[in-house]
N, C-alpha and C positions, 0 to 999 in steps of 0.2 A: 446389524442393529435391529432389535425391536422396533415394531412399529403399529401402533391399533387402526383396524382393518376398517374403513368406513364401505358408505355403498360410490361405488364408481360412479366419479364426477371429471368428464373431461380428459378418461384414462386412453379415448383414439383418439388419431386424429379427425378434424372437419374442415370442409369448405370455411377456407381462413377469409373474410370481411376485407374488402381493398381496402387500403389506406385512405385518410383525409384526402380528397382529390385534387386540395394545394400543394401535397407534399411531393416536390420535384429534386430529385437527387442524381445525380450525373446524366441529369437533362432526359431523366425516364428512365435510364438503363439501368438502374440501380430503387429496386421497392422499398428495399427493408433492412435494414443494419443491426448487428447481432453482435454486441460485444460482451466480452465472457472472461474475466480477469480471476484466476487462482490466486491463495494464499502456499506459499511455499511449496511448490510443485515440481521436479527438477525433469528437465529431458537428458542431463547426462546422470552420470552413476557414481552412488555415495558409497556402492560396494563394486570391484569388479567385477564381481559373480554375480550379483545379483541383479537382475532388472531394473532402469531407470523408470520412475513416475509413469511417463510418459510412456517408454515401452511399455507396460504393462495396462495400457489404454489403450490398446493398435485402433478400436476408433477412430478414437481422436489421432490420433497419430499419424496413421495415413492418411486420413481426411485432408488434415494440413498440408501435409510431405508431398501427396499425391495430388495435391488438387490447387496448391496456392505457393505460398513462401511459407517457411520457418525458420526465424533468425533463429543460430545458436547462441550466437554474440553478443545480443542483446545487454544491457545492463542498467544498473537501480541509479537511484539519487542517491544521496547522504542527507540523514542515515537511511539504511536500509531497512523499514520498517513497514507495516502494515499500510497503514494512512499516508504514508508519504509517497507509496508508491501507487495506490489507488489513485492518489487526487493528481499525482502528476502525470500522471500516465492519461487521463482523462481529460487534463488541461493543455496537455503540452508545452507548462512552463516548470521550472526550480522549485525547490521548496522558499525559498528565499521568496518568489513573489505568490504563495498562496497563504505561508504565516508557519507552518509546521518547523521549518527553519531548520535548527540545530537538533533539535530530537521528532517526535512523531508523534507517537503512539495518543499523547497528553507531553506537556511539559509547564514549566515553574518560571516566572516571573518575580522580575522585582516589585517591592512597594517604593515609592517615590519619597516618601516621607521615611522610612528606617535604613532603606537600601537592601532591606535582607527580603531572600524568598519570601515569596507571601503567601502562594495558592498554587496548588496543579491545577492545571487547566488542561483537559481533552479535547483532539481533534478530532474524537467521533462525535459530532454535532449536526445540525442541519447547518445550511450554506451561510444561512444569516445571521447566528446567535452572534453576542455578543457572550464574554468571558464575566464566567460567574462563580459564585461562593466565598469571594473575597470581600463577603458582605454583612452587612451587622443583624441583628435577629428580625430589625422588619422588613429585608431585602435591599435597601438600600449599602449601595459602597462604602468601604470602611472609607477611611481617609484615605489618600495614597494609592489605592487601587487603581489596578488596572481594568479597566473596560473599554477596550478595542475590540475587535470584533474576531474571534478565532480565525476565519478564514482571512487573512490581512493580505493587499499585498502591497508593494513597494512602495506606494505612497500613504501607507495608512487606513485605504480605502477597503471596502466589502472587494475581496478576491471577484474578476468577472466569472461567471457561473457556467459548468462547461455544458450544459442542453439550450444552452439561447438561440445558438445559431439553427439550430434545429426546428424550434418552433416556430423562431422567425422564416425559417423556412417551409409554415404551414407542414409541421411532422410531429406529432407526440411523442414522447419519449416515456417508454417505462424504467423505475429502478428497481433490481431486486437485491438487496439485501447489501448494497455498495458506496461505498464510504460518502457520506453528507447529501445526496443530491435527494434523499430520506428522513428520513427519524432516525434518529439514534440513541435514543433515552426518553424518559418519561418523562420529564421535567424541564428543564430549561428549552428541549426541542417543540414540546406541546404549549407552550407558554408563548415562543414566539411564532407558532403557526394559528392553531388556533387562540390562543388570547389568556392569560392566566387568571380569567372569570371564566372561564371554557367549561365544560363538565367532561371533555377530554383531560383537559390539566387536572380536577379533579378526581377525574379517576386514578391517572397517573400517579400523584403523589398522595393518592390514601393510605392511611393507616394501617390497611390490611393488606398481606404480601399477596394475596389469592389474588387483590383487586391490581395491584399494582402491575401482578404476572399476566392477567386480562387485560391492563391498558397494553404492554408490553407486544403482548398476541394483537390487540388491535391495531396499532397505529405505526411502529416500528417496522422499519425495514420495506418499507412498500409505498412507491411511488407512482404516478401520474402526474408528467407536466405538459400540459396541454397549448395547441396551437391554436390562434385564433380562429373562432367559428367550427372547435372542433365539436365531432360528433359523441367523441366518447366526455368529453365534460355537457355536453347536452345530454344526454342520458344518463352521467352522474347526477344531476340536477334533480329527475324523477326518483329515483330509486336510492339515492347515496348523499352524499354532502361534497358539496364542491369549496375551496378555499383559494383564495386570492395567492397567484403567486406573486409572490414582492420582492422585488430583488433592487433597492433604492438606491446603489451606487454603481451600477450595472452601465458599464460604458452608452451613448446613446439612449439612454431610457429602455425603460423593462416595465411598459402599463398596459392594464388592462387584460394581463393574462390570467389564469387560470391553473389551479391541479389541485387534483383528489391522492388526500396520504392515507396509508393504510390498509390491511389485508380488509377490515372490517367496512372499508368505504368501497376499495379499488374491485374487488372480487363480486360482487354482485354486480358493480356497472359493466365489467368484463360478461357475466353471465346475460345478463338481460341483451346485450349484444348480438351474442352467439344463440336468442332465441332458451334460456334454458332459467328456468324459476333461479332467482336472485337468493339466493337462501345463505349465501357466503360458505359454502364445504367445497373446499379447494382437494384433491387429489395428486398425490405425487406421481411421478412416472411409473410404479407400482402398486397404483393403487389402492395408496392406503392415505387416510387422510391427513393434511399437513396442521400441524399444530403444536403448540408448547407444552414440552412433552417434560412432567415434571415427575422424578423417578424416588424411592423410598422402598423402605421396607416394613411390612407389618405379619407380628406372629412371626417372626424371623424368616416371612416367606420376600421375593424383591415386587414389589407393588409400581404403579406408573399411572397417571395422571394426564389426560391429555384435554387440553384447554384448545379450542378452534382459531385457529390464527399463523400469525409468523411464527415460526419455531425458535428464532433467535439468531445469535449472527454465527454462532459454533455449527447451527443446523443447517448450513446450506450447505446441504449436499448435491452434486448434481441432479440426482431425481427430483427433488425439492426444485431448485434455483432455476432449472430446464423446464420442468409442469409449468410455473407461475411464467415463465417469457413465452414460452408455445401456447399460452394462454393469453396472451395478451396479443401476439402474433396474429393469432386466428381469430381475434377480436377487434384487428385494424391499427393495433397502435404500431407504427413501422420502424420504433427504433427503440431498441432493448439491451437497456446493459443491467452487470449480474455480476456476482460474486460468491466464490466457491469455495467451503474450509478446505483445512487441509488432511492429506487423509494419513500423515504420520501422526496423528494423536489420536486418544479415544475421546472424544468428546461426551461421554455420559458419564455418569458416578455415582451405578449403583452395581453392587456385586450380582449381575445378571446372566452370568455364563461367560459373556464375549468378555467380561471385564471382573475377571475372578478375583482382582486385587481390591476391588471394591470402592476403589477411588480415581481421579483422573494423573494417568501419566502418559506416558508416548511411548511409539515403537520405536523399535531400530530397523536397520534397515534387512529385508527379508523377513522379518516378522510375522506369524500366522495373520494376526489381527489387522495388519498395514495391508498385505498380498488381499485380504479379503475385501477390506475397503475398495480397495484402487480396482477389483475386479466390479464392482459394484458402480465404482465410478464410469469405468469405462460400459457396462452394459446400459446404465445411463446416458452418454453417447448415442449409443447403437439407436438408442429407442427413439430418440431425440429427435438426431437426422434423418429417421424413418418416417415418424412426425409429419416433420416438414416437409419432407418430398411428399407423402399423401396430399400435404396443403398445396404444393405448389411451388412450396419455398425455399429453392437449394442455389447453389453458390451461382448458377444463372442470372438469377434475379436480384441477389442478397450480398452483401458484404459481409462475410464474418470475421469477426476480430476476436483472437483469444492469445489470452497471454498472461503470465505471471508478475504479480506486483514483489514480490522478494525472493534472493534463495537461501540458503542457510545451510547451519554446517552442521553435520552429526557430531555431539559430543558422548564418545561411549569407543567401548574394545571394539573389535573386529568379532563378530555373531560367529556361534559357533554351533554345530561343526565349522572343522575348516573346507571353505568352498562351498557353502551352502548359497543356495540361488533364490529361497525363496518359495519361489515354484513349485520345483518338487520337494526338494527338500530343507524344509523349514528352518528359518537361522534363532534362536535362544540365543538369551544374555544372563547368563548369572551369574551371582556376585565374582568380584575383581579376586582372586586369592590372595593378593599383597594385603586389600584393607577387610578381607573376612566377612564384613555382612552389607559393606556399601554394593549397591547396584553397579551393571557394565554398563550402565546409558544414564546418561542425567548433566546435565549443567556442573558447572563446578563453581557453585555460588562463594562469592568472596565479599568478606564484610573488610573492605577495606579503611572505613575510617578505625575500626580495632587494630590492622593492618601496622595505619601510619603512626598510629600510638604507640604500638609494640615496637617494631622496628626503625622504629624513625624520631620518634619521639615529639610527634608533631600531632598537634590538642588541636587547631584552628579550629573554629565552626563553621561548619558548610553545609547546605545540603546537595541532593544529587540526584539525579533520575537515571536511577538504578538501573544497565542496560548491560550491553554486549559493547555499546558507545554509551558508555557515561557522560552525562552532559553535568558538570560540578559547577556550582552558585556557589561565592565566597561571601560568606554575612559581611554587609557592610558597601560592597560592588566593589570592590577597590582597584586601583588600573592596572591595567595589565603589568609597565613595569613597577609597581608596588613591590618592595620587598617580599611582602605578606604572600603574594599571589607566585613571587619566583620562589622561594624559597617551597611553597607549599606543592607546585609545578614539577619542583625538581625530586620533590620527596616522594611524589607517586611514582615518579618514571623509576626511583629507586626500588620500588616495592618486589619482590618476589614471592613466589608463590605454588607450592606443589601441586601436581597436574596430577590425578590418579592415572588416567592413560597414558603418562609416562613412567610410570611405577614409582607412583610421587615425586619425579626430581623437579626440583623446584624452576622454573621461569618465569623473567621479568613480567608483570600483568600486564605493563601496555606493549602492542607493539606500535602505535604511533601517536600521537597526541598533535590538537590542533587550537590556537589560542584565537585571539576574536581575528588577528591581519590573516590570518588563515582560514577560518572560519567564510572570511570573507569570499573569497578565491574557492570555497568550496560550495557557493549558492548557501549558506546556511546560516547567513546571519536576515533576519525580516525585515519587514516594516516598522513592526512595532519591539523601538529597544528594549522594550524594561524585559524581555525575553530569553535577549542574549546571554547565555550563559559566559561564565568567567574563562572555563576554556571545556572541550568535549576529548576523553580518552579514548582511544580504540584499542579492546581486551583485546590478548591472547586467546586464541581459537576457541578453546572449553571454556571458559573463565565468563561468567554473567557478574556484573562486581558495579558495586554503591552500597549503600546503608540498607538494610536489612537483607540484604540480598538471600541469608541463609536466614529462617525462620525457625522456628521452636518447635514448627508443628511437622518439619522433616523428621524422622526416625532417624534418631541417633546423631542427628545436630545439636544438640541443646547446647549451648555455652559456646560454640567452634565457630571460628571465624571463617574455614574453609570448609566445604560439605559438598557434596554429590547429590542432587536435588532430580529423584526420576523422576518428578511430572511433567518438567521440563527435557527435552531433549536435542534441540532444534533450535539453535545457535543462530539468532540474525542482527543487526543491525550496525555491523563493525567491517573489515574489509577485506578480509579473506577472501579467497577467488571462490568461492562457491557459494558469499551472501551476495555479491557483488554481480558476477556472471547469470545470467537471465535468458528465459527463451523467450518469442513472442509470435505468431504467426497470422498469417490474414489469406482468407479464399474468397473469390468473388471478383465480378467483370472488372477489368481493369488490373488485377493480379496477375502479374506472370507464375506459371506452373514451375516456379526454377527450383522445389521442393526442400532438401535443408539448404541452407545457407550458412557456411561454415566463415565464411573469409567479413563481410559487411560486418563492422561493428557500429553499434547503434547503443543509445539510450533510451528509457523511456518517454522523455519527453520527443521521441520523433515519431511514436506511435500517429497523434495525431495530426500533424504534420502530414504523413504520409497519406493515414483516412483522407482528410478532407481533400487532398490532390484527387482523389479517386469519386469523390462524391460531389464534388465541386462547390465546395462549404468555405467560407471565410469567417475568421472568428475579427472581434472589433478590437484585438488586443494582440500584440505577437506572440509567435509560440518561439520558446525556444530550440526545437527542434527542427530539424530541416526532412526532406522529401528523400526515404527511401527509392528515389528516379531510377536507378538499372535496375531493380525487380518491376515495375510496373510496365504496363503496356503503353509507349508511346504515344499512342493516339491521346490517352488521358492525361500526359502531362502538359501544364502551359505551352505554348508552342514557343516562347524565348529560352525554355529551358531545356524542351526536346530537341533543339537546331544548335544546344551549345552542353551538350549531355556532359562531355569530356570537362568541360571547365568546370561545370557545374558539380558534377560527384569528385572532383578534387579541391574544390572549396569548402564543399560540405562536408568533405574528412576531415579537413583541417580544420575545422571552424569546431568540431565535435574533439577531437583532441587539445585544441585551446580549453575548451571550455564545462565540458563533462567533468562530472566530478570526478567521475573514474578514466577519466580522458589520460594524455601523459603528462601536462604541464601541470594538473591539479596532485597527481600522485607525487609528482616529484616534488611540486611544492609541498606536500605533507612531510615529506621524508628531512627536506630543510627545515620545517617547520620545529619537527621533532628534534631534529638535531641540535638547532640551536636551544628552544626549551630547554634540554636536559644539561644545558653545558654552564658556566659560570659557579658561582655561588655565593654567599650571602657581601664577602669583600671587594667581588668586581663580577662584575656582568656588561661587560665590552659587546661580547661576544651576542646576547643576545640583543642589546639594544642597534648593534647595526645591522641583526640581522630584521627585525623591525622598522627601519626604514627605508630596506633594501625590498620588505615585502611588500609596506605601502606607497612605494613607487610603482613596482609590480601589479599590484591589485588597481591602480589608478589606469595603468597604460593599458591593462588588459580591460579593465570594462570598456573604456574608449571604442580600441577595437574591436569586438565583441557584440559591442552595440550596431560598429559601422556595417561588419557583416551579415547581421541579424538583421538588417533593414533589406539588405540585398537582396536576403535569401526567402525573405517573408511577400517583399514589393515582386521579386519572378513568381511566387506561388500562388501570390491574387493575381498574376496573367500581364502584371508588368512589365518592362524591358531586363534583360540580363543583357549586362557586356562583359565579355566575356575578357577585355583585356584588364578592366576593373577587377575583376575575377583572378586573373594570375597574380596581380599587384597584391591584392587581399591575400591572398592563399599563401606568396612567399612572405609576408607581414605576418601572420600568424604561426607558420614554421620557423621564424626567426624568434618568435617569442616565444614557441613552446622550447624550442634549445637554448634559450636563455636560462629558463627553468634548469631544466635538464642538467646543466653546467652548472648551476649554483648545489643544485642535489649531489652532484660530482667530485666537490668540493667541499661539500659539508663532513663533518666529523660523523661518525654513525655508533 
């Protein structure tokens, strides 16, 4: 990657600044916590030959393996998407109780007054906004709109915020570059932080793109949330701008706190700290300065632009996302979480050398340009943890937590040569020989409402958010048994579709589909309904598919309802075992060294679950995760839970197979789900109406349980009683219900 060369700010390490001297974490043993969440990173292998992510970062790799735990087994929520897995994995509850729900990334809502979609709505937001654009030209709400608050949970309310416990525990927390607990846009996030008379909000939404790309570099992506009586918002005070954090439905109250947003506020009070002129030029792990780096060409020569600030959310590379935490580390703030692209795409688009195509698409797997990344990544590592141990700061004192918020699946041929590693010898993709000038890597974007016209003969108007899990809104909301909506249900599941990496034979698009009593049973219906889509399909492996999914401006899509799309390559949000299957890992006091971890299956939400057993944290809300307990070191588990371990990790299996999405009672309910969906037709539908209230008996008995257990598991990990015969009673109550499942899926037609 190019990058313009500034003068060295902060490129060694220094004597790192102790923390707030309130911030008490596993009763002292524990200073600093370092949490480090990748986008689409894999530790196993998309090719045999070729090196996994993760191998190819022996860093990072051994670091973890050698020195802590690394689940293999780990896995996502539904869907498996960017946002949904950052914010659960950071909260340690469902999508279902933070609002992302049924899709992620953004998703579509009803209006109240027509019934039919009214507006996308994004979950990359700050923690507080509320849901906008659904609004008439002087900002106020149309009629019918929705304005709930993006981040929703179960009852409606502002999702609880996952840094509270933290500051409440006299700890500052930095963010770099990680879903909400930031800025995420220029505009409705600077509106509700600083005030939309702000002259941040105004620079945000000016007129002029330069200004807009300078709020952008300013304010985005960089946080400060400060403990009370902290030192580093006392010194933003002098040098920077401090802002009120407000978090006003925040379980127990959230007053009187404190945090500084942005590269252009946070980086000078980080400098004035560490003793060094506040001037705001940040340095990457190499040296060079971090900023938004805006790329072109003039006189047909490749020209680049670099603006002082966040580089963006594509730019965090680990030298980038590691400088701005080892910077904040060695400035006192003691708890730092971050967020890392991923390194199978090229993220720039300008025809510079590394990107001869002159535009953005993705690698495949062993790719010159991917092997280079991941090399870069990992000597980012290397630099990192060198860093820190000069400061002081290594798995002794620190807890680190790194782990992947999705996985995803290569769509494209097998690289060629045959048996190329990568490594040494480089694997190429060019064109398929069956289709002549389509690419061997890309998406296989499917315009399927032309699809259900063509083949089906079905006009309905819908919209859809376009995915890998298409989540489909029926104009009008009509109920699930509606004619409209089975008839329309069963014409998707009909759909077929040529795959090029089959050498076009055509396969059905979904392989599973989940209507709202399903939905339910999979954490993804919210708080707030008007969200709930009419029902979510899950593609066929290649297959990216809703309304425009194939665009005009592919090469050689014009008019086609099915196309090969290279910018995309990297298949996530549906339920293939390699979006689904996840790694996660944690080094630091209270970690047993038990290195991969091949047998524990885990979800995301037990990530913090497990943290806070280790740091001795209680959040005011349950997580739904439970306590990774036989990796940790006993001493640090509750003591009702370390004197009854055996009850305990077979509760906690069973309670994660009830209840994960990707658990077995939720799989198999998918699999019923789908089966009865696709069966009946427009003169009798028996068939799916009992199985309808066979699921909302189901969905009833299970949350019951679910709940009882989650109280158990939550009341031993704040240090309360476990009994453990409680515990067996529970554990076989939950194995009788996931084989109830199991037996209906056994029965179902397929």
């Amino acid at each position: 990657m190019k990058r313009i060369l500034a003068a060295a700010v902060f490129t060694a390490g220094v004597a790192s600044i102790a923390a707030h001297a309130t911030c008490t974490l596993a009763n002292g043993r524990i200073q600093r916590v370092v949490y480090m969440q990748f986008d689409n990173t894999h530790f196993l292998r998309d090719n045999a030959t070729v090196p996994s992510d993760l191998e190819q970062m022996p860093s990072l790799l051994n670091f973890l393996s050698g020195k802590g735990m690394l689940l293999e087994n780990d896995h996502t929520q539904l869907i498996s998407h960017t946002a949904n897995g950052l914010i659960t994995s950071m909260t340690g509850v469902y999508p279902d109780r933070t609002g992302a729900g049924a899709i992620s990334n953004s998703f579509q809502y009803y209006n109240t007054i027509t019934n039919s979609p009214a507006h996308t709505g994004s979950t990359f937001v700050y923690w507080t906004d509320r849901l906008a654009g659904d609004n008439t030209s002087t900002g106020a709400p149309n009629p019918g709109a929705d304005t709930s608050y993006v981040l929703v949970d179960e009852n409606g309310r502002n999702a609880p915020a996952p840094w509270v416990a933290y500051t409440r525990a006299g700890c500052d927390v930095g963010a770099v570059g990680i879903a909400d607990i930031d800025l995420e846009n220029t505009s409705t996030d600077l509106a509700t932080v600083f005030g939309p008379d702000s002259p941040e909000y105004a620079e945000g939404t000016s007129s002029s793109g330069t200004t807009r790309n300078q709020a952008a570099a300013d304010f985005e992506g960089i946080a400060l949330h400060c403990a009370p009586g902290s030192p580093v918002c006392a010194a933003a005070a002098a040098v920077s701008k401090v802002s009120p954090d407000l978090l006003p439905d925040e379980p127990n109250g959230y007053v009187g706190f404190q945090a500084v947003f942005g590269h252009r506020y946070v980086v000078p009070v980080l400098q004035q700290r560490l003793g060094q002129t506040p001037n705001g030029v940040l340095n990457d792990l190499n040296g060079n300065q971090i900023g938004y780096l805006t790329v072109g060409t003039s006189g047909g020569q490749p020209t680049s632009t670099l603006q002082n600030g966040f580089p963006g959310f594509d730019g965090m590379f680990p030298s980038v996302t590691l400088a701005y935490a080892a910077t904040m580390l060695e400035a006192g703030v003691p708890v730092v979480y971050g967020y890392f692209s991923d390194a199978h795409d090229h993220h720039y688009t300008t025809a510079d050398g590394v990107n001869p195509q002159g535009s953005a698409f993705a690698y495949g797997p062993g790719e010159q340009g991917y092997v280079n990344q991941l090399r870069q990544y990992d000597q980012a590592f290397a630099t990192f943890f060198a860093r820190l141990k000069t400061d002081g700061i290594d798995e002794t004192n620190t807890l680190f937590v790194i782990l992947v918020e999705e996985g995803d699946k290569f769509a494209g041929a097998k690289g060629v040569p045959s048996g190329c590693d990568g490594v040494t010898v480089p694997c190429t993709y060019p064109p398929i020989p069956t289709t002549g000038t389509r690419p061997s890597k890309g998406e296989v974007a499917v315009n399927f409402d032309t699809l259900l016209a063509t083949q089906r003969g079905d006009t309905t108007p819908f919209s859809v958010h376009t995915d890998q899990a298409p989540a489909v809104y029926l104009n009008g909301n009509p109920a699930q048994t509606d004619p409209v909506t089975r008839q329309f249900e069963r014409d998707l599941i009909a759909l077929t579709v040529p795959d090029a990496y089959l050498n076009n034979r055509s396969v059905p698009l979904l392989v599973g589909i989940a209507d709202q009593p399903a939905l339910a049973l999979l954490h993804m219906v919210t708080g707030d309904p008007l969200r709930t889509p009419t029902f979510v399909g899950f593609d066929y492996d290649d297959f990216y598919a809703g309304i425009g999914a194939v665009t005009t401006s592919q090469p050689g899509c014009s008019g086609q309802a099915v196309c090969t799309n290279p910018s995309f390559a990297w298949n996530h949000g549906g339920i293939t075992s390699t979006v689904r299957q996840t790694w996660s890992g944690m080094v630091g006091p209270g970690i047993r060294a038990v290195g991969v971890d091949t047998i524990t299956w885990a979800d995301h939400t037990d990530t913090r679950a497990t943290m806070f057993a280790v740091l001795g944290l209680t959040d005011d809300y349950q997580h739904d995760g439970r306590i990774i307990a036989g990796n940790l070191d006993p001493a640090v588990l509750p003591p009702s839970i370390a004197g009854n371990l055996a009850a305990y990790e077979a509760l906690a299996v069973a309670y994660k197979q009830l209840t994960a999405p990707f658990g077995t009672a939720s799989t198999a309910g998918l699999r019923v789900a789908t089966a009865a969906i696709g069966s009946g037709s427009s003169g009798s539908d028996a068939t799916y109406t009992s199985y309808v209230g066979f699921m909302q008996s189901y969905v009833a008995s299970h949350k019951a349980l679910v709940a009882e257990i989650k109280t158990v598991l939550n009341s031993a990990a704040a240090g309360g009683n476990f009994d453990p015969n409680q515990a067996v009673s529970l554990t076989s109550q939950a194995n009788a219900l996931i084989a109830q499942m199991v037996n209906a899926a056994g029965t179902s037609a397929h």
